[in-house]
Structure formats: structure tokens, C-alpha cells
C-alpha positions in Angstrom: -16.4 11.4 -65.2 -18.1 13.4 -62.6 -19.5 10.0 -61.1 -16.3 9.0 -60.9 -14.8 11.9 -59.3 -17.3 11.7 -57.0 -17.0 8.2 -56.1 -13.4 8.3 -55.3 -13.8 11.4 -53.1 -16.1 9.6 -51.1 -14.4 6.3 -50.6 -11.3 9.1 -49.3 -14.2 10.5 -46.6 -15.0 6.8 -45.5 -11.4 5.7 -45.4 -10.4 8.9 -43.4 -13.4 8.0 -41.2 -12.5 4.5 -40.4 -9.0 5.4 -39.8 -10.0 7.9 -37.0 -12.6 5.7 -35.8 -9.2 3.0 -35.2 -6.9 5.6 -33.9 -9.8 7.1 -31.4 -10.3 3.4 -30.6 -6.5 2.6 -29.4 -6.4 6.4 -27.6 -9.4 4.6 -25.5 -7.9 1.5 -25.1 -4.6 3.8 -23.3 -7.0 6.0 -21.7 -8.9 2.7 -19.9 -5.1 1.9 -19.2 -2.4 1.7 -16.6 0.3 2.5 -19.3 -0.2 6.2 -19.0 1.6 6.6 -15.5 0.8 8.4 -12.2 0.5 12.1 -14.0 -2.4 10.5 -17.0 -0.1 12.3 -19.6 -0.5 10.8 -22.7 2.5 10.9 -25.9 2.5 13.9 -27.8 0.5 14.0 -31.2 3.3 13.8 -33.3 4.2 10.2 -31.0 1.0 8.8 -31.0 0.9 9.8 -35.1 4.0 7.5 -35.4 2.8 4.9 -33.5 -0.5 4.3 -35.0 0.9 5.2 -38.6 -1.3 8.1 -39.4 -1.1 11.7 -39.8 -0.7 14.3 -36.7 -4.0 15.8 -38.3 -5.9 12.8 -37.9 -4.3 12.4 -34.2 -5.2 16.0 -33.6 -9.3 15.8 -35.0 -9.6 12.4 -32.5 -7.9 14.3 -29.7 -10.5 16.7 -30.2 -13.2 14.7 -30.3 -12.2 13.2 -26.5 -11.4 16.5 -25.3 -15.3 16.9 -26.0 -16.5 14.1 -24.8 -14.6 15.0 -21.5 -11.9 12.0 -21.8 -9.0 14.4 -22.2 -7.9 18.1 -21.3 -5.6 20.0 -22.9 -3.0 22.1 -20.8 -0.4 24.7 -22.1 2.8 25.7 -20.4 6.1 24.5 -18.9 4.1 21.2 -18.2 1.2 21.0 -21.1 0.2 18.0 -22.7 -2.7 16.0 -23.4 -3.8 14.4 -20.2 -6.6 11.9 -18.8 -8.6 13.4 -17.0 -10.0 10.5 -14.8 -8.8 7.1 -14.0 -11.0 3.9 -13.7 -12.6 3.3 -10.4 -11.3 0.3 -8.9 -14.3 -1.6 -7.3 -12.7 -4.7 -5.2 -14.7 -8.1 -4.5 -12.1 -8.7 -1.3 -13.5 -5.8 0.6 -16.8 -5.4 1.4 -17.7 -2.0 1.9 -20.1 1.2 0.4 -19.1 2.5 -2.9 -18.4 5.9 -1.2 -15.6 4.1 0.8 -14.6 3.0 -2.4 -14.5 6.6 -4.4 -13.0 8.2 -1.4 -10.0 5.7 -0.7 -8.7 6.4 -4.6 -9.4 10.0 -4.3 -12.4 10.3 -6.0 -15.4 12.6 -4.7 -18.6 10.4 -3.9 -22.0 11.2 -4.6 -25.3 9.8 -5.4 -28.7 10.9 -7.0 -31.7 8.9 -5.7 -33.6 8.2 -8.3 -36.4 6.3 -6.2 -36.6 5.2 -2.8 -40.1 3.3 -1.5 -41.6 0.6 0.0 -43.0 -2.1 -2.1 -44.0 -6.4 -2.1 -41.4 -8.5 -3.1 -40.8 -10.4 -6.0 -40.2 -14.1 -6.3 -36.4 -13.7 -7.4 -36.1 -11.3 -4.2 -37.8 -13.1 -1.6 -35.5 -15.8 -2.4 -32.6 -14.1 -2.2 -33.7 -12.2 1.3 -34.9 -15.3 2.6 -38.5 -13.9 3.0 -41.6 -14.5 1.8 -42.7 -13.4 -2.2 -45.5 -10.2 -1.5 -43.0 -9.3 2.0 -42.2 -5.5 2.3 -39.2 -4.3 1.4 -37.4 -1.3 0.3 -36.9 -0.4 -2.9 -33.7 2.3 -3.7 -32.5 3.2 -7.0 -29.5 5.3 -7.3 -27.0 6.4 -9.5 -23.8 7.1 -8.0 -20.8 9.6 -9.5 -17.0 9.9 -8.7 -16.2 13.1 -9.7 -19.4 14.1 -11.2 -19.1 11.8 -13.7 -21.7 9.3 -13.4 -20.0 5.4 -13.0 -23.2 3.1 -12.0 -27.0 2.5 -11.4 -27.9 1.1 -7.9 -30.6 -0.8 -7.3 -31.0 -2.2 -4.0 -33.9 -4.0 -1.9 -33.8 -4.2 2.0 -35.9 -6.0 4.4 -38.8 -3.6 6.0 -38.7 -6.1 8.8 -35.0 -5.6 9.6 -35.2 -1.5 9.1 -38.8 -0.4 9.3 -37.9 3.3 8.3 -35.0 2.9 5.9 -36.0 5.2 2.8 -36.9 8.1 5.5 -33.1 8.3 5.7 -30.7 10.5 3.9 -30.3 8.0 1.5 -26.9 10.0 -0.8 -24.1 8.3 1.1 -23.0 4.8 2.2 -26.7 2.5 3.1 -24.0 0.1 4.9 -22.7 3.0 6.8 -26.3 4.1 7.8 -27.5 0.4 8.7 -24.4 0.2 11.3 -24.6 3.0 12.8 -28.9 3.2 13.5 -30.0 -0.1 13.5 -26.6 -1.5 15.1 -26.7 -4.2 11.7 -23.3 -4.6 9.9 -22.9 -6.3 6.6 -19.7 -8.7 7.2 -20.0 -10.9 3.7 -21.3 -11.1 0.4 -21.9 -13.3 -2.6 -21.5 -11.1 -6.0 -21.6 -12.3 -9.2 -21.0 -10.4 -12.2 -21.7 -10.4 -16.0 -21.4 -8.3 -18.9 -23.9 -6.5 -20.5 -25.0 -3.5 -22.8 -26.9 -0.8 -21.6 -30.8 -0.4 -22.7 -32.5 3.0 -23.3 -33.2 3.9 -19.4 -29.8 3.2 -18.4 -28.3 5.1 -21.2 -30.1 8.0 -20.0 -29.9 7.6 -16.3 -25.8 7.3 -16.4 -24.9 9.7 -19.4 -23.9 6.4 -22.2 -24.3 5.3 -25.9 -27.1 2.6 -26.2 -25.4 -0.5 -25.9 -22.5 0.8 -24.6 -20.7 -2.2 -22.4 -21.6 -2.1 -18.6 -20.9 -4.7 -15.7 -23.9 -6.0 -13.6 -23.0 -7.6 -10.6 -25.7 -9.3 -8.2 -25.1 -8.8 -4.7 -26.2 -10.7 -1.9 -24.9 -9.0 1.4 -24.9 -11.0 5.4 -25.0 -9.8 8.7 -22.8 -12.1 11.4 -25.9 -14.6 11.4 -25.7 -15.3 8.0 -29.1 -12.9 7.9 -29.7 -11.9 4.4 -29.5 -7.7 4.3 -29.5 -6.7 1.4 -29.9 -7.9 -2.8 -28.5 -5.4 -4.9 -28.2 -5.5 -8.9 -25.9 -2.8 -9.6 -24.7 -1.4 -13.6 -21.3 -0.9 -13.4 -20.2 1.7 -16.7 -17.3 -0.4 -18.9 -15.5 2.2 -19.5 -15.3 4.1 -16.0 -14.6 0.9 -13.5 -12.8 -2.2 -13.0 -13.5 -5.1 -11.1 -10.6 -6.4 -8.8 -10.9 -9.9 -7.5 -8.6 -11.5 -4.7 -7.7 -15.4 -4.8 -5.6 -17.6 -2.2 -4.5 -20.6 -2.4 -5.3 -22.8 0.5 -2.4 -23.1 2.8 -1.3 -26.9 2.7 -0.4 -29.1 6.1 2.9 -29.1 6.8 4.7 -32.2 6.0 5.1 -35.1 9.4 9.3 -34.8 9.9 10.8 -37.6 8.6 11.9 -39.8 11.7 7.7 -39.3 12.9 6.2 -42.0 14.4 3.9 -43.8 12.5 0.3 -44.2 14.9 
């Protein structure tokens, strides 16, 4: 009898766990969201216990939980609530900027921790991309960058020696492109980025604050000057659930159509 008292207690812990685990799941998906509005308020408990069929109690213990791991705040008063307390970072493929410029344009504060900055031979892979030679100098910077002071990606970008000889003895926290313009009189006008999903090893959990295997976006960056001069080659680890990539497409405009009484040539 007592095994079977026992048993049926714990298959109500592991069913109370997988419903919060779903409920904490959707209050992610609506935090990741545009549906909250311009204020991030989020429906009361008793709404969001309605809508996901549950109690207010289990709505309450995942609110909770994402108040602690800094997703939410609570605030009392005339205009409490549960709120989000940061939207995603919007990083756009149609402008070709810093990520500071970025952070700063939707209100976010920038800032970056060099991790590593040096000089070091080239690989194969970014000789290729640089359009130098494999064993060529270049430097070496690895960053992680925050918007808020919560930390969003891992930087890792390699620049020709030959193009800026004294690069890493820069202050290296801000915008690269910014410092590249504005001492060596080199601007970054395109780039070719490609991007693909990945999950995050055991370095880059630590380095930006993440689960293992927590989702993250890598996009490869090759960046040109006006001479189609390759600058820079960048492999970047966006965090899943902090950004979002924006990507711009036109269609290409069409000829106008030869009026109808045209002469044929």
C-alpha cells in the first residue's frame, strides 16, 4: 500500500513538473515576442492561468522562477504588473554598421569585455577570406558584447596587420568600424554574412552567462572597403534568446513597358 502511495505521489510531482516546464515555456515564447506591446506588460496571473488551463499557483511558481533568472520584474502600485524586462536586440543584415550603433539606436546601453586581443599567423580558412596569404599577421580580437549588462554575443574578429599595423593597441570596448574610419581613414561599405544556428559548447556557456546547448546564431562576416579590399572576417555567437536577425529583400525594379504605338527598330 505504501508503494503505492508513494508511486502515485510521485507521478503528481512529475506531472506538476511538466506542466510548469510547458507554461514557463509559452511565458518564454511571449517574452521573445512582439505581442506584449510597447510598455512589456505581460496579462495578469489569474489571465495567463486561464489561458494556458492551469492553476494561478503554478502561473505564480514559473513567474517566479523568471523573475530569478532576470526575465521579468515585478512592480506594485497604481501601474504594477509583471513586466519584461528587456526586449530582443534587433541586429539588421541591411545596415552595415558596429553592434554599438546597433544597441544605441533601440535604446540599449553598449558595452564590450575583451576577452583577447593579439597578433597571430593566419589560418587557411582566414587567409582565404582576407585575401592574404595562410601564416600572414593578423589580429586576433575576441569580445563579448552586452546591451544592458546583459551579455547578447561573443565576437571574434580577425583584421589584416598589413592594413592596421597597431589595431589591438587601441581601446578596443567600442565600435572596431568606428575606430578603423576614423584612424586609418578605412570604412567598411559592404559585407557578405551568413548565418546558421547552433548550440552553445562549454566556453561559450560560460563566456555569455547560458545553459549548455542553449540555441545561439553564428553568423560569418566578411566586411569590404570601397575597393572591394577584404577588412575584416568575423564569426560572431549571437544568444537565441536575446536577438533577432532582420533581413531586407527587394524585388528588382522591372523596365517599363515600350507605349503601345512605339516604333518597332
Amino acid at each position: 500500500m505504501a508503494t503505492k502511495m508513494g508511486s502515485t505521489a510521485e507521478g503528481a510531482v512529475d506531472r506538476n513538473r511538466v506542466t510548469r516546464e510547458t507554461v514557463e515555456l509559452k511565458i518564454r515564447s511571449l517574452l521573445s515576442s512582439d505581442d506584449l506591446g510597447e510598455n512589456r506588460r505581460l496579462p495578469t496571473e489569474r489571465e495567463l492561468a486561464e489561458e494556458y488551463e492551469v492553476s494561478r499557483t503554478t502561473v505564480r511558481q514559473v513567474l517566479d522562477a523568471l523573475e530569478h533568472a532576470g526575465l521579468v520584474e515585478r512592480r506594485r502600485g497604481r501601474t504594477g504588473g509583471t513586466y519584461a524586462t528587456q526586449a530582443r536586440v534587433n541586429i539588421d543584415f541591411g545596415y552595415l554598421a558596429g553592434i554599438p550603433s546597433y544597441l544605441r539606436a533601440q535604446g540599449f546601453r553598449a558595452e564590450a569585455h575583451v576577452i583577447s586581443a593579439r597578433i597571430t599567423p593566419c589560418d587557411a580558412v582566414t587567409a582565404r577570406a582576407l585575401c592574404i596569404q595562410p601564416g600572414d599577421l593578423v589580429h586576433d580580437i575576441i569580445r563579448v558584447r552586452s546591451a544592458d549588462e546583459v551579455r547578447i554575443s561573443l565576437e571574434h574578429a580577425r583584421f589584416p596587420v598589413s592594413i592596421f599595423p597597431d589595431l589591438i593597441s587601441q581601446p578596443l570596448a567600442d565600435s572596431i568600424y568606428d575606430l578603423i574610419t576614423e584612424k586609418y581613414g578605412v570604412t567598411a561599405v559592404k559585407a557578405v554574412e551568413r548565418l546558421v544556428a547552433v548550440l552553445a559548447d562549454a566556453q561559450q556557456a560560460v563566456l555569455l552567462g547560458i545553459e549548455v546547448g542553449d540555441p545561439l546564431m553564428a553568423i560569418e562576416r566578411i566586411a569590404y572597403d570601397v575597393d572591394e579590399r577584404p577588412l575584416e572576417f568575423s564569426s560572431d555567437l549571437f544568444r537565441g534568446d536575446k536577438t533577432r536577425v532582420i533581413a531586407w529583400a527587394f524585388d528588382k525594379p522591372k523596365p517599363a513597358p515600350a507605349p503601345a504605338n512605339a516604333p518597332d527598330n
